[in-house]
Each structure stands twice: as C-alpha cells, then as structure tokens.
C-alpha positions as CSV (number, residue, x, y, z in Angstrom):
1,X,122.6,85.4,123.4
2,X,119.9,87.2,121.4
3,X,118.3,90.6,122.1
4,X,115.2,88.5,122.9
5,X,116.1,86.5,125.2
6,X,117.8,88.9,127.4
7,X,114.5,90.5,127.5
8,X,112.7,87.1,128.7
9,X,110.3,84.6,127.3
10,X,112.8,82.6,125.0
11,X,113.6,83.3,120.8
12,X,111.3,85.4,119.3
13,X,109.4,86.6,122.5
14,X,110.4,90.2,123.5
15,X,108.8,90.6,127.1
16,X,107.8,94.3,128.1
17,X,106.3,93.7,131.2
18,X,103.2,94.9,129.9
19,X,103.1,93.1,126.8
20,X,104.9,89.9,124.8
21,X,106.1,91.1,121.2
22,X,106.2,88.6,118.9
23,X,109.4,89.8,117.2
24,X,109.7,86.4,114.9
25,X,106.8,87.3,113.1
26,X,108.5,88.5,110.2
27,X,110.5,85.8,109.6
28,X,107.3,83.4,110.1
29,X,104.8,85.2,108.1
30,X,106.9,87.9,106.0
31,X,105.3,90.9,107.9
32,X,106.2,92.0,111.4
33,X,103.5,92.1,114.4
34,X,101.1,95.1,114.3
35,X,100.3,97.6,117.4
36,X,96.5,97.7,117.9
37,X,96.3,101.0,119.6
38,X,92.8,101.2,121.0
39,X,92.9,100.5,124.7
40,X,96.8,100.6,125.3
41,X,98.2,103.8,127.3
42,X,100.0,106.5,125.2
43,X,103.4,105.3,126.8
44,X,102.8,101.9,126.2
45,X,101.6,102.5,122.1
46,X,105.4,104.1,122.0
47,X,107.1,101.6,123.8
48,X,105.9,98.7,121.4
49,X,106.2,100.8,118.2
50,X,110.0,101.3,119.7
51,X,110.5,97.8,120.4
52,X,109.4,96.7,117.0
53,X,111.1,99.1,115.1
54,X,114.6,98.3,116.7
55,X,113.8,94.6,115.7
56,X,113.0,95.1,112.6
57,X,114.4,99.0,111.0
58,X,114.3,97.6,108.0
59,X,110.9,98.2,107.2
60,X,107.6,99.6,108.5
61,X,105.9,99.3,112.0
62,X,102.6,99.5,112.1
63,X,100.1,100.8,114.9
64,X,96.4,101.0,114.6
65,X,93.2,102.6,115.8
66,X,95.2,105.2,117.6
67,X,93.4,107.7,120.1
68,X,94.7,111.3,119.6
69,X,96.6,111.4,123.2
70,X,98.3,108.2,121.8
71,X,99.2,109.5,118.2
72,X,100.5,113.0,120.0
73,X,102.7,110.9,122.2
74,X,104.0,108.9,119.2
75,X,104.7,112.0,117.1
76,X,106.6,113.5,119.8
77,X,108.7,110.7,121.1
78,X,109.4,109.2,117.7
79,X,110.3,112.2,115.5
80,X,110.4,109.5,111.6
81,X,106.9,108.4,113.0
82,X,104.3,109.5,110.1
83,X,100.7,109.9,110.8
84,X,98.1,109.0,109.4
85,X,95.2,111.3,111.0
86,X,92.2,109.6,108.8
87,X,93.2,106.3,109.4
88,X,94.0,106.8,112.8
89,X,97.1,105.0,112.6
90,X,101.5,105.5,112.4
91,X,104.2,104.4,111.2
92,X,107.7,104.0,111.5
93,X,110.4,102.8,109.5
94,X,110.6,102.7,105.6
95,X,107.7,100.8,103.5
96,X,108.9,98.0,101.6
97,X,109.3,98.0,98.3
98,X,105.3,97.4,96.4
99,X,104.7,94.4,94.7
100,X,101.2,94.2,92.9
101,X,98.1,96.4,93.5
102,X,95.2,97.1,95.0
103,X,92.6,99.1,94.7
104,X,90.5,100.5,97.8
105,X,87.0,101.0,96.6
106,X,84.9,103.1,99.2
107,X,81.4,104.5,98.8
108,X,81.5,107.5,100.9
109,X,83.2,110.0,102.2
110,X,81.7,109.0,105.9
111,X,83.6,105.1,104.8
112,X,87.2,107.2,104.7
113,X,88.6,106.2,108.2
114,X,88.3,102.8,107.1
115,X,89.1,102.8,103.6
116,X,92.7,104.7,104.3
117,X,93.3,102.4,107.3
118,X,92.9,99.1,104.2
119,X,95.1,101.3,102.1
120,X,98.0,102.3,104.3
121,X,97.9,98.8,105.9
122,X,98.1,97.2,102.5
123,X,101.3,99.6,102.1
124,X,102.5,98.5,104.8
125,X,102.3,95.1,103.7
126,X,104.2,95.6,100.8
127,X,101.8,95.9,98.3
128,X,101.0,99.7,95.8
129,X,98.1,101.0,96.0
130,X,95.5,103.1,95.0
131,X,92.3,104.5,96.0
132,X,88.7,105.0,94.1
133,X,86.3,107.2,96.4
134,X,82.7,108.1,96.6
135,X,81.6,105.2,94.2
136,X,78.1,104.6,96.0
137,X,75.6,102.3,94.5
138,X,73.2,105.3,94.5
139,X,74.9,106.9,91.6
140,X,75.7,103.8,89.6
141,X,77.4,105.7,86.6
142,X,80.2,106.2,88.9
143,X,81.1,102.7,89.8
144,X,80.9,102.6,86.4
145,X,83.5,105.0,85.6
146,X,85.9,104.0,87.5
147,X,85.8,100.1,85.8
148,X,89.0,100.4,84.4
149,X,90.8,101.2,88.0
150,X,89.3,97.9,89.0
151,X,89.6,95.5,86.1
152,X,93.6,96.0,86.5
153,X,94.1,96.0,90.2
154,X,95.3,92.5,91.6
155,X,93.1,92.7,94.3
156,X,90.1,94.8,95.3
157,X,89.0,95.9,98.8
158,X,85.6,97.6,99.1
159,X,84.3,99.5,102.1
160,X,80.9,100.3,102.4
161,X,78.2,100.8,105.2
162,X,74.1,101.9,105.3
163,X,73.0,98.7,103.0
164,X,76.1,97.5,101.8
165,X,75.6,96.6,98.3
166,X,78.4,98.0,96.5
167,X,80.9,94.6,96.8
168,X,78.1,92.8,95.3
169,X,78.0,95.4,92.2
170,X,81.7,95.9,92.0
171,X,81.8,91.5,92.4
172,X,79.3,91.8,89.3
173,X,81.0,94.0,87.0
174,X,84.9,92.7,87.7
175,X,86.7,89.2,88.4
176,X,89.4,90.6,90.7
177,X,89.5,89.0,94.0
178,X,87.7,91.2,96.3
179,X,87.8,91.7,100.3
180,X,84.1,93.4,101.1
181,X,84.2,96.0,104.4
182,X,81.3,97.1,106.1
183,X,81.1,99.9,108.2
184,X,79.0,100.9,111.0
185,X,78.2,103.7,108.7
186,X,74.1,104.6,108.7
187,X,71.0,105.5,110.4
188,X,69.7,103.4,112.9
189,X,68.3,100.3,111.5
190,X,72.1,99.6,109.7
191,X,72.6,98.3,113.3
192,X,75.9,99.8,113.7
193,X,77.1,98.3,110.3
194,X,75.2,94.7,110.9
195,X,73.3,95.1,107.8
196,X,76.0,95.8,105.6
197,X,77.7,92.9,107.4
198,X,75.2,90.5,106.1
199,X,74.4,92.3,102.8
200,X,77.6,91.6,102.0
201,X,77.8,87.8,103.8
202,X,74.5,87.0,101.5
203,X,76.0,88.2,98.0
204,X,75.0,87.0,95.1
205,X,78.3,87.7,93.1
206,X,80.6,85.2,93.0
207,X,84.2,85.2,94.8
208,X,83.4,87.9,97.7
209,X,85.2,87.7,100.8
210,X,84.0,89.6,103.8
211,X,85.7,90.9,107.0
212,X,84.3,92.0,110.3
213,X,83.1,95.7,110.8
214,X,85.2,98.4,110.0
215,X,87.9,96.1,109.9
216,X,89.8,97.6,107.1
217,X,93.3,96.7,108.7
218,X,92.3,92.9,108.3
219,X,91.3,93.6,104.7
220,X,94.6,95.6,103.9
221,X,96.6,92.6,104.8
222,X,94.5,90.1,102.9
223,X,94.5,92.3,99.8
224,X,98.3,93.1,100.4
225,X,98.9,89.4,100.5
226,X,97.4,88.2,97.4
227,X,98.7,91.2,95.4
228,X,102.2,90.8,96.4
229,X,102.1,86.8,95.1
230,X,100.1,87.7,91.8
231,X,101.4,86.2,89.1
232,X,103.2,88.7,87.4
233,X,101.1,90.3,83.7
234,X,101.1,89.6,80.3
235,X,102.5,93.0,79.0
236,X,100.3,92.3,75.9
C-alpha cells in the first residue's frame, strides 16, 4: 500500500489533519505543490514542508510568504532548510538542475521582496536565473544598459510598482516573452499597487503578460516554465 494511502484520502492525497497535500503533483505537472506560508501556524509551515520533502527528496520544496515566527521554526526544526530572508520564503531539498533563463527585471530597491521571491521560485522551478535591479523608468539610460541581459534571457519577469510602466518599456525595447508584476509599491493614489496593475493590464507593447499584485511566486513559475521548454540556441 502506498505512503499516501496509509495516511488517508486515496493515491496522491497525503491527509494531515490540517491540510490535504497533493503529493502527485510532481508527476502531473513536473513540479511538486508549494507551501503558502501566510496564515498557517509555524508548526503547521514545518509539518507540510516535512511531508513534501519526504515525498519528493529529490528536489526542492518550496514555502512562501513566510512570517518570521514561521521561518524561525523552519530553520530550527529542519536544519538543510535555506532561507531566503528578502523573499520571505525556504527551501528544502536540492534545486534541480537549470534549464533556460530568466531574467528578473525590478525597478527598485523597495520591488526586492517580490523580485527575489520570482527569482528563487523560478529556481525552484528548474529554471537559471539572473537578476537586473534598480532599472526604473525614471533613469531610462539604465534600462538601457542593461539590453543585452534581456535580449538573451528566455524569459523576462518584471516587477514594478508606483505607475508601473517599466514592462511596457522593457516590452518595447526586447521580444522575449515577459511576465509584468506590480507591486503595491507607492504613495497613496498607486492604490496599494492597483495602478501599476492596470498600467500594466493597458500596455501598449505587444506580448505582455500580467500577474496579480506582488505576485512574483506566480510569475516565477510562468517564467520557469517557458524557459525550461525553450527551444534550445543557435550557438551562432
């Protein structure tokens, strides 16, 4: 009998009482479930990320938007958990082996938390990456500069709040299939990141893809996704 069902629910279903792991996800989808931290108990964050790792050790478990109790409790009850402390998130287990890139594109410093949580959750994902920082639209010469970090990614995620424009310039200047992210970065009329939301929802450059609000997990495993199953490069 599988580990599963001796734990209830049938294949695939690991039943904690608490919560209903889905621990066939990997072999559905190619990537295992994810913890979302916010709003689970310390204890309970650790028993999932357990759980998940023992089903699959293989690779990396994911947990997200982690409160500091949580991440504490994690660090000290699974000593080969890493931290992230920008992202707010952990992981345990080894990261699979990177196929493709992409490239997380924030504008500021104040978009980090959400830029590293794309870029470790693209990692996880299985895909390299690498980040371009503090490329705001209001010193244009620096989106500028970093072109060449762009043009040669295989997929582009770009996290920015207050007016959210810089999707539609980086959209403009590159053909790479981009995943926009705004942030509820920005003084009071940014709504909590609702402008950037539909800034980005009404741009005029062609092949940009938005998630919700500081949603960078969501565009980490988009981006991961298509970089992994890019066609491989001419090496000309």
């Amino acid at each position: 009998m599988a580990d599963d069902d001796i734990h209830g629910g049938g294949r695939g279903i690991h039943d904690l009482g608490f919560a209903r792991l889905d621990t066939d996800r990997a072999a559905r989808t190619g990537d295992p479930e994810v913890v979302y931290g916010a709003g689970k108990t310390p204890e309970q964050v650790v028993q999932i990320l357990r759980t998940l790792h023992d089903a699959h050790p293989e690779r990396a478990v994911l947990a997200t938007r982690l409160t500091e109790p949580a991440a504490d409790a994690v660090v000290a009850a699974l000593p080969d958990a890493v931290l992230d402390p920008v992202a707010r998130c952990v992981t345990l287990g080894p990261l699979p082996t990177a196929r493709g890139t992409v490239a997380v594109v924030s504008a500021g410093t104040s978009d980090a938390p959400v830029a590293a949580e794309a870029a470790l959750t693209a990692r996880v994902y299985g895909a390299g990456v690498r980040q371009v920082t503090d490329v705001g639209v209001s010193g244009l010469h620096r989106v500028l500069a970093a072109r060449g970090d762009l043009v040669t990614a295989d997929c582009l995620v770009v996290v920015a709040g207050m007016e959210g424009a810089l999707p539609s310039v980086v959209g403009g200047l590159v053909g790479v299939p981009l995943v926009a992210v705004p942030t509820s970065v920005g003084y009071g009329a940014s709504f909590g990141g609702l402008a950037a939301l539909l800034g980005m929802l009404n741009s005029c450059a062609p092949g940009v893809t938005v998630v919700n609000i500081d949603n960078g997990f969501g565009a980490g495993v988009f981006a991961a996704r298509v970089a992994r199953n890019a066609a491989p490069r001419d090496p000309a």
